[in-house]
N, C-alpha and C positions, 0 to 999 in steps of 0.2 A: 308415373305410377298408374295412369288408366288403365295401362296394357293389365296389369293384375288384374285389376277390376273388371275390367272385360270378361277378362279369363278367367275370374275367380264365379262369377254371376255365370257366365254362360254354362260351366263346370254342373252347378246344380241343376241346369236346367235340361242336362242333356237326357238321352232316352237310359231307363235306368238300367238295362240290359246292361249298361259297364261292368255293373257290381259282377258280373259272374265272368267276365273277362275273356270271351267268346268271342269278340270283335278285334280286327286287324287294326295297329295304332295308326293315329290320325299323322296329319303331316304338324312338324313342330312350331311352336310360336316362336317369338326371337328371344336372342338368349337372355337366361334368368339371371337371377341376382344373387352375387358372393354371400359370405359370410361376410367379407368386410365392408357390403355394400355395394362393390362392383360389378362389372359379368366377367362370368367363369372364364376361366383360361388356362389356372393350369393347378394342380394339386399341391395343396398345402397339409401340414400334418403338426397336432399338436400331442404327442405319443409316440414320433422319431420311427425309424422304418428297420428298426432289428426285430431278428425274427421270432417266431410266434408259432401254435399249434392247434390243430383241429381234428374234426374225424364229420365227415357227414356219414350220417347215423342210419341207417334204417332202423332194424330193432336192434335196441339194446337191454344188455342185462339190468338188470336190478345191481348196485352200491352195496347191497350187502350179501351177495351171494359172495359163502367164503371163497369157493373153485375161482373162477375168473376175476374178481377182485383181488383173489391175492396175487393172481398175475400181472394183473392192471396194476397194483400198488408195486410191484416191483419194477415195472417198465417207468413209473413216473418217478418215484424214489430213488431206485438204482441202488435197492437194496434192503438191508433189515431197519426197521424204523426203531428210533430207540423208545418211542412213544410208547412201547405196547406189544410191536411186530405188528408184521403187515398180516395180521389175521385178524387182530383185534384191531388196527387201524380200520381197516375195510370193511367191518363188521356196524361199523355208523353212519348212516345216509348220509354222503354227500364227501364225504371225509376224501375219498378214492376215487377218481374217474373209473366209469363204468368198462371203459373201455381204453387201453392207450389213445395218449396223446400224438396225431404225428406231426411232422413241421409242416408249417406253412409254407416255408420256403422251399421246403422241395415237391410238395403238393398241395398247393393250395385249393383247399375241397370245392370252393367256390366252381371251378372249371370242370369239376365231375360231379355236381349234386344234379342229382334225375329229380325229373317235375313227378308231384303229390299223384299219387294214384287216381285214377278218376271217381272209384269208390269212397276215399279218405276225403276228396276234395270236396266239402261242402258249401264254400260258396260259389263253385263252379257249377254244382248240381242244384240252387238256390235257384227261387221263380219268385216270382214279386207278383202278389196278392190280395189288394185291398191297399195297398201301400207296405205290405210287409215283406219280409223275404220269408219264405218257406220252405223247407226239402220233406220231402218224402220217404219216409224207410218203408223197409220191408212189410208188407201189408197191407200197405194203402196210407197211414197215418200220414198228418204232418204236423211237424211242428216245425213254430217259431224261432226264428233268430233272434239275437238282440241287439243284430248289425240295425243300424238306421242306413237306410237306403240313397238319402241324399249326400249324406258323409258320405259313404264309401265310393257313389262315384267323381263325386267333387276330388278326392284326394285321389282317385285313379287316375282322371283324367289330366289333373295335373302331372304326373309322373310320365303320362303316358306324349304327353303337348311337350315337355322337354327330351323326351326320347332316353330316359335314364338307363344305361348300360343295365343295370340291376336296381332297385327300388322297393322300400316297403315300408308301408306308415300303419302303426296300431295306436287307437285309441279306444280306451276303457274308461268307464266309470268305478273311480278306486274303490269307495267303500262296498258295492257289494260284485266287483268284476266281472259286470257287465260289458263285454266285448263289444264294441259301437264301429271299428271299423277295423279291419282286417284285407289293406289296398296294395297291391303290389304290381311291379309291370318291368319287365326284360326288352329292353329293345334288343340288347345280345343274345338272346336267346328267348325269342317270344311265346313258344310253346313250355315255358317252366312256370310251372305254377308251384305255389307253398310256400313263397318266401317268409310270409310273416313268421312263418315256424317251424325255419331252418337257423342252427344254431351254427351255419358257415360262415359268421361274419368276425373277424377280432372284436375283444369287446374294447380292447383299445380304452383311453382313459374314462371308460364307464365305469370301469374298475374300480378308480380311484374314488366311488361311492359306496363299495365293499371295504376299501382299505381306511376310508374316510371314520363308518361306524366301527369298525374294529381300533381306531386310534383311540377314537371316542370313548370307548369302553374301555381304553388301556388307562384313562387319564386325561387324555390331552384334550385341551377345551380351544374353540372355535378361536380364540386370541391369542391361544401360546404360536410364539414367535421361532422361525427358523433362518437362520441366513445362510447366504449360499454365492456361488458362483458358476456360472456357465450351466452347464448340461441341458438347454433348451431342447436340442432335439437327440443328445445319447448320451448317456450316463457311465462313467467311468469309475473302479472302486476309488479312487482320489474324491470323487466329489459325496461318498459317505463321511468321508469325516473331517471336522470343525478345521476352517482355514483360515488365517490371515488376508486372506484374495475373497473372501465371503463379506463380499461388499453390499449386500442385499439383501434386506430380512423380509417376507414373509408372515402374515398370522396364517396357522392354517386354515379360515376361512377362505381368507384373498388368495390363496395357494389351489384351491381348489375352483375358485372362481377362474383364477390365469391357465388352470394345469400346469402347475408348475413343476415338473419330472423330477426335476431334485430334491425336491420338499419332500416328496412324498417317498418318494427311495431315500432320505437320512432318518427320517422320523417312520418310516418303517421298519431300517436297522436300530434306529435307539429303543421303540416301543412296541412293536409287536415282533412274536415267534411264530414259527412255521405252525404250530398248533393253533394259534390264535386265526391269524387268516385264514387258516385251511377251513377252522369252525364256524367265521364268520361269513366266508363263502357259500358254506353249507346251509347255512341256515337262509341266506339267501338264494336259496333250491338250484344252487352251483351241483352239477355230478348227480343231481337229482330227476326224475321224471317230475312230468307237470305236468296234472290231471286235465283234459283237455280234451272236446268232442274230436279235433282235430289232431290226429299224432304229431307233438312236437319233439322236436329232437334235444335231448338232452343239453342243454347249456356245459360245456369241457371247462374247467380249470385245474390246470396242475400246477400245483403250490410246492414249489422245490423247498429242503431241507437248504443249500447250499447258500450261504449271506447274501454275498451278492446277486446273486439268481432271487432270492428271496427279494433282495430291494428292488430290483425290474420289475418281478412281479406287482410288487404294491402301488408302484407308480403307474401301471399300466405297458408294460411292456413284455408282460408275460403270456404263456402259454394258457390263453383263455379266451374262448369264444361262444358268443352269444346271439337268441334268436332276436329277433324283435320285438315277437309276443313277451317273451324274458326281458325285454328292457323295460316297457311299462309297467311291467310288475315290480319291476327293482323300484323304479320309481314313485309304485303309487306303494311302498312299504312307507316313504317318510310320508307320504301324503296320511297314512292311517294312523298315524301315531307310534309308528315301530312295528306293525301286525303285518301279516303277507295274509291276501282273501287270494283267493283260488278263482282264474276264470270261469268263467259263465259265457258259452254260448247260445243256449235256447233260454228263451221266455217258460216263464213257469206256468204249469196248465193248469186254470180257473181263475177265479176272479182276485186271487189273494196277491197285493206286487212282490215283486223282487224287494227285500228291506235288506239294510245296511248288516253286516256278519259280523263277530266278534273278529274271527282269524285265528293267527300263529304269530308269536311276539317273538318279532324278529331283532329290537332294539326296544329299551327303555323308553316311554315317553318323549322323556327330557334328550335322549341322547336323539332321538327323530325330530325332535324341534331345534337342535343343535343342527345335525344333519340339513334341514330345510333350511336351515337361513347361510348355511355353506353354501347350498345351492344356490341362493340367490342371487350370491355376488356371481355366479357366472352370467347374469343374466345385466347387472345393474353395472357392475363393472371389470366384465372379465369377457371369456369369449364370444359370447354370444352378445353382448352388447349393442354392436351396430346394428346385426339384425334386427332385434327386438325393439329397434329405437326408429326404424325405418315408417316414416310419417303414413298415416293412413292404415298401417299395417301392425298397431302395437298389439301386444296385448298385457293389461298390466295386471300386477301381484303374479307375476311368472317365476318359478324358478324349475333348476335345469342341470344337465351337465352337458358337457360338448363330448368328440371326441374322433379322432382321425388317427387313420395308420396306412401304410403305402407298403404293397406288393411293388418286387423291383421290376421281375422279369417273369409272364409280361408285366407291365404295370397296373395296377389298379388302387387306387385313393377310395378310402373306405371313411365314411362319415358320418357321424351322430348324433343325435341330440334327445335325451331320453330327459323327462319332465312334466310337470302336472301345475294346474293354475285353478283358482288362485290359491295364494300361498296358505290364506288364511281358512277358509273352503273350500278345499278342492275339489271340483266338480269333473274334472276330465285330466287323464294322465295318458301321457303320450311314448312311442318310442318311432323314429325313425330312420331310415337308415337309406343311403346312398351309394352305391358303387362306383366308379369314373372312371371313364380315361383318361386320360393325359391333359384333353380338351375338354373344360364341362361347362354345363350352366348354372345348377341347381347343387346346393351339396345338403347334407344331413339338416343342418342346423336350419337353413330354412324353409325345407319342409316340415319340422318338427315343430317351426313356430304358425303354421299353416296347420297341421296339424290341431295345435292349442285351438287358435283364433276359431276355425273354425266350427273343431269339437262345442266350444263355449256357444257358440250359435244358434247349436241344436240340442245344449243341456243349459239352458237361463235357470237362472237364478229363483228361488223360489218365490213367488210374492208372500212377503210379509203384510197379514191381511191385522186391521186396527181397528179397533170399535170408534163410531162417530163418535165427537164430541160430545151430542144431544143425548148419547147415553149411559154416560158419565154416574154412576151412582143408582142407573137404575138395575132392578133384577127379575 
């Protein structure tokens, strides 16, 4: 465990020119550490490797433009919806991909997404100031980021020390969505920049954090039990319905802690309709624009009519893809109690701070504190486990979700960990995300708990200030 340390300490101390990501990467450290504790070697996947859809976006329409919406809903639908028709379907943010969905498998956008404009790019055009980072627009003005400087190159220069194929880590502050780091780094293509807020990545079983609130709100509470058998890595319509071979039950917390693919594709087909996910997507700014100094690309999900296409989807196997930026949003919603706050890139001009927002109630309270302690078991006894337990390196009251999915041909292992700590006050929500080859060192989950650790570092805890004893009574 020094070598972290070494390398975690030297990270912050590097020249902070990182953050704008100008510099040719360094030579790499030796290799990093599994998800289950080991070093990397070869890809694993817990969301099975059937295929999936994307679209890397330049500009896109608006969800409710009726013209190309109602095209779009037909391309995804595969026809008249009995909801309403696909004029009034499409006619509701988020309801309709703005644009078709295409496959992943036979183009995966990841190998044609073009690097951020150098105009659009603003932490590339970012200069450090007094300790700050700054851009300059049109005029002469500048204002502030609300990137912290040391975060962002600590987490750069880690991605950049294990040479990650593709790589990008977002940490925000949930309550008022202050954007604190925004780190990414391509050794396959070192001139691509934008990844925090490229929506080419499967969201692969982050999903099952959309599927999870939407259960939640159908009913099902954090203990109702499902039993099952098999479908670890691919789901079959045999494994929807109730078997004598369902030798293993399930609460759906622990189901969501393990990802467990079958759980959540039976308890999809028993409890939610194509209306319900499509809405609960939505609301989770799925097929939506996300207001953003920096243009991020639409997050895709296409929520098929069809059952079993419907149960893939809920489990994570469907046709949805997500940026980064979009992952720590997802996740810092349970962090707010159900609300989605809107990023925040710049510092607010004058002396008044940044304060915590009301939002947009994206979940009940109760079903977001139901939601957070789902998450938890990923952390205390489900996938991420070993990580988070790895000595020297914890960080506790974490919760989380994991989540992996594998391109065949060529290959690429695609890796997750979106999550905010602590549970009880969250002060920093994360989303990260890792690409691989076939050979890696580093996957999602432990950057994301690098991430946490040490987001927490640079957002402490507030002192709780107490009047001395001696003045007990007096006024």
């Amino acid at each position: 465990m020094r070598f972290h340390r070494r390398l975690l300490s030297a990270a912050a101390l590097l020249p902070l020119v990182l953050v704008i990501g100008a510099t040719e990467p360094e030579q790499p450290a030796s290799a990093g550490v599994s998800e289950d504790g080991g070093v990397g070697v070869a890809a694993q996947a817990d969301a099975g490797t059937s295929g999936a859809a994307t679209a890397s976006q330049g500009a896109q329409t608006d969800a409710g433009t009726s013209g190309s919406a109602a095209v779009s809903a037909a391309a995804v639908l595969g026809g008249e919806s009995p909801d309403g028709g696909l004029a009034a379907l499409a006619a509701e943010p988020g309801m309709v991909p703005p644009v078709p969905v295409p496959s992943r498998e036979k183009a995966p956008p990841i190998a044609t997404v073009k690097p951020l404009p150098k105009s659009a790019d603003l932490m590339g055009r970012a200069t450090l100031e007094g300790g700050k980072l700054v851009v300059k627009e049109k005029g002469g003005k500048k204002k502030q980021l609300t990137i912290d400087p040391v975060l962002q190159a600590s987490l750069t220069q880690i991605l950049r020390n294990y040479e990650t194929p593709y790589g990008a880590a977002v940490v925000l502050e949930p309550s008022t969505g202050r954007v604190l780091a925004l780190a990414e780094h391509s050794a396959a293509r070192p001139e691509l920049r934008g990844l925090p807020v490229r929506a080419v990545f499967p969201a692969a079983s982050i999903f099952k954090v959309i599927t999870g609130g939407a259960l939640l709100e159908a009913g099902v509470t954090p203990e109702t039990e499902e039993c099952f058998h098999g479908g670890k890595r691919r789901i079959s319509e045999k494994h929807l319905q109730d078997s004598e071979r369902d030798s293993s039950c399930y609460s759906l917390a622990l189901a969501m802690g393990k990802s467990a693919n079958v759980i959540f594709a039976k308890l999809t087909n028993k409890h939610l309709t194509v209306d319900s996910l499509r809405r609960m997507a939505a609301r989770f700014r799925f097929n939506r624009e996300i207001e953003f100094p920096v243009p991020t690309d639409v997050s895709l999900a296409a929520i098929p009519e069809e059952t079993f296409s419907l149960a893939n989807t809920g489990a994570g196997f469907g046709d949805v893809y997500l940026s980064p930026l979009h992952g720590a949003l997802v996740a810092a919603v349970a962090a707010n109690e159900g609300r989605w706050v809107d990023p925040i890139l710049f510092e607010p001009e004058g002396p008044a701070p940044l304060l915590p927002v009301e939002g947009e109630p994206v979940l009940t309270p109760e079903a977001a504190k139901d939601l957070t302690a789902m998450l938890e078991e990923t952390v205390t006894s489900g996938t991420a486990r070993a990580v988070f337990r790895e000595r020297g390196f914890r960080v506790d009251d974490a919760v989380g979700k994991t989540g992996s999915l594998a391109d065949r041909e060529p290959f690429r292992d695609y890796s997750w960990f979106v999550g905010f700590a602590p549970k009880d006050n969250p002060r920093v929500a994360v989303a990260a995300i890792i690409v691989n080859d076939p050979k890696w060192r580093i996957r999602g989950t432990w950057l994301g708990r690098e991430a946490l650790r040490l987001g927490l570092e640079r957002m402490p805890a507030p002192v709780e200030m107490t009047a001395p004893a001696s003045a007990a009574g007096k006024h």
